[in-house]
C-alpha positions in Angstrom: 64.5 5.2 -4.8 64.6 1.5 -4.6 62.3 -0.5 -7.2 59.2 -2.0 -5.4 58.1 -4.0 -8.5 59.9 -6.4 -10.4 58.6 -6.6 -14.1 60.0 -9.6 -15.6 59.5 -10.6 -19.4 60.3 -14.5 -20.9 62.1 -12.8 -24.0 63.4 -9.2 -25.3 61.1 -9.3 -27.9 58.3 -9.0 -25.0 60.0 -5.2 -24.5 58.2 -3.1 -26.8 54.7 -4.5 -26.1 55.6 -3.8 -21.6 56.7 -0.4 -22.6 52.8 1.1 -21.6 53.5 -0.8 -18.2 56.7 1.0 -17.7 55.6 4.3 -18.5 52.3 3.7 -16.0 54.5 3.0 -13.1 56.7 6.1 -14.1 53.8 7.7 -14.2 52.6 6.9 -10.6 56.5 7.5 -9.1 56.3 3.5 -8.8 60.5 1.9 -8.9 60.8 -0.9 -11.0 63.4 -3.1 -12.2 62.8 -4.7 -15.9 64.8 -8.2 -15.8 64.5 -11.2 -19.2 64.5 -13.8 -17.6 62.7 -17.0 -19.1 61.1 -19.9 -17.2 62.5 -22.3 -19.9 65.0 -21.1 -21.0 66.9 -19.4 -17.8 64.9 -21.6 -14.2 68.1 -21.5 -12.2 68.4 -17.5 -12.8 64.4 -17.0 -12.6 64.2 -19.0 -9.5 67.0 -17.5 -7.8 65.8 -13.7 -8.9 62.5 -14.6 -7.3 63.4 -16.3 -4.3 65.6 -13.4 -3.2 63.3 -10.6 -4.4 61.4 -9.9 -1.0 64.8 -9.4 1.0 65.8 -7.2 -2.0 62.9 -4.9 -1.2 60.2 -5.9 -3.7 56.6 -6.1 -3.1 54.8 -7.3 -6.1 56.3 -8.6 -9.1 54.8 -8.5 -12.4 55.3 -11.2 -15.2 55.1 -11.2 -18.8 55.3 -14.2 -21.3 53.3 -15.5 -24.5 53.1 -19.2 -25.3 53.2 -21.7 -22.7 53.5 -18.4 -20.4 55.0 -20.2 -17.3 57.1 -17.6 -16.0 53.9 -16.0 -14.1 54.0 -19.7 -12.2 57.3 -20.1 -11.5 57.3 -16.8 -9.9 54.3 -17.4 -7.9 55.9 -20.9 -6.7 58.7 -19.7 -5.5 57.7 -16.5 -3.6 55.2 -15.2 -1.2 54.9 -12.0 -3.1 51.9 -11.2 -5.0 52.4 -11.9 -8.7 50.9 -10.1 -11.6 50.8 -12.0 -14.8 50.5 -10.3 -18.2 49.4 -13.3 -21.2 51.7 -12.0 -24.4 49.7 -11.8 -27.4 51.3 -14.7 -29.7 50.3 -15.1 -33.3 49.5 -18.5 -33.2 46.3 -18.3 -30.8 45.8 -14.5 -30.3 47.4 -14.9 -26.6 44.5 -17.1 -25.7 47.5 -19.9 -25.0 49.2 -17.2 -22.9 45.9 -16.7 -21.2 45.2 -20.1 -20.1 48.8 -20.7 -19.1 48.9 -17.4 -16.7 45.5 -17.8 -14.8 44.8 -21.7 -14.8 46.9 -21.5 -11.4 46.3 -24.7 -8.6 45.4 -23.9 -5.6 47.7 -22.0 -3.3 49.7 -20.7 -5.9 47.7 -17.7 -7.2 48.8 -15.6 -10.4 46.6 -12.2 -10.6 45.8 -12.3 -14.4 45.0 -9.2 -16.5 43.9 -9.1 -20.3 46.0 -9.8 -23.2 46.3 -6.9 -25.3 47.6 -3.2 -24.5 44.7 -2.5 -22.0 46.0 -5.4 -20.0 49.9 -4.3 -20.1 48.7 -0.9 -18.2 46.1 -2.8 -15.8 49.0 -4.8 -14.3 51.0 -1.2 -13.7 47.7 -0.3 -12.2 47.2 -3.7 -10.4 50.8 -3.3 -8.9 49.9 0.5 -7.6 46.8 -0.7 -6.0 48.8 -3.4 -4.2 51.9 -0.9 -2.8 48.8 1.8 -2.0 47.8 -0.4 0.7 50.5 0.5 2.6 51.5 4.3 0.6 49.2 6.8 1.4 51.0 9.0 -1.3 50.5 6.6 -3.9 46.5 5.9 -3.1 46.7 9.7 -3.8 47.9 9.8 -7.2 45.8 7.0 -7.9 42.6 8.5 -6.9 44.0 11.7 -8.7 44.4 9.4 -11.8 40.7 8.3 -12.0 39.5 12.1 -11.2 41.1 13.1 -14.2 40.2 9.9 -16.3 36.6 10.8 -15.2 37.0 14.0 -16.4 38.3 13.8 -19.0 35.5 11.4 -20.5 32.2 13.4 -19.2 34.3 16.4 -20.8 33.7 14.9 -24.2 31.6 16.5 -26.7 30.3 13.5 -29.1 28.8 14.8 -32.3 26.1 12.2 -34.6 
């Protein structure tokens, strides 16, 4: 099948902390392509990636970087694609830098933000699927099937004081 999503990380290092992202959109059936590609450190490659990604066949494109996090920005600028950014936790400021940098957006050029942290990685898997199930009625099933069986799972839980 050919990848709908694009999940694009600022450095390598990023990898092991997207890994829950991966394995969401595995999870759902959801393509994806995992590209490095760095805002600062690689704009010509970035820009031309994201430029060419909707007559490549993508539909949303998710972006992960801690720091200044521009790569979530440079993606949105250059593409009419919804973006997903993902704030890397850093050690310096707990990822609240990343945070700021991802979602203080201007006008016109909107970056869908989720949380810093594990719970966030996922959400932007599950962000992404939300997006394509507007238009994949296969997919809005196996995300309703998803939250059936998160659902049950947590009114199945016996809690002992």
């Amino acid at each position: 099948m050919k990848p709908t999503v694009a999940v694009l990380m600022g450095s390598d290092s990023d990898a092991p902390s997207l890994k829950p992202c991966g394995d969401t959109l595995r999870g759902l059936g959801i393509p994806f392509v995992a590209k490095v590609l760095s805002a600062h450190r690689t704009p010509d490659e970035t820009v031309a990636f994201v430029k060419s990604a909707k007559a490549r066949g993508f539909k949303v494109i998710i972006a992960a970087a801690g720091g200044a996090a521009h790569l979530a920005g440079v993606a949105a600028a250059h593409t009419p694609l919804p973006v997903i950014g993902i704030p890397v936790e850093t050690p310096s400021f707990k990822g609240i830098d990343s945070l700021l940098s991802t979602a203080q957006m201007p006008a016109g050029t909107p970056v869908a933000t989720v949380a810093v942290g594990p719970a966030g990685v996922k959400n932007a898997a599950f962000l992404a699927a939300r997006i394509l199930a507007l238009g994949d009625t296969k997919l809005g099933k196996a995300l309703e099937k998803y939250k059936k069986e998160t659902k049950e799972k947590i009114l199945g839980k016996k809690i002992k004081l």
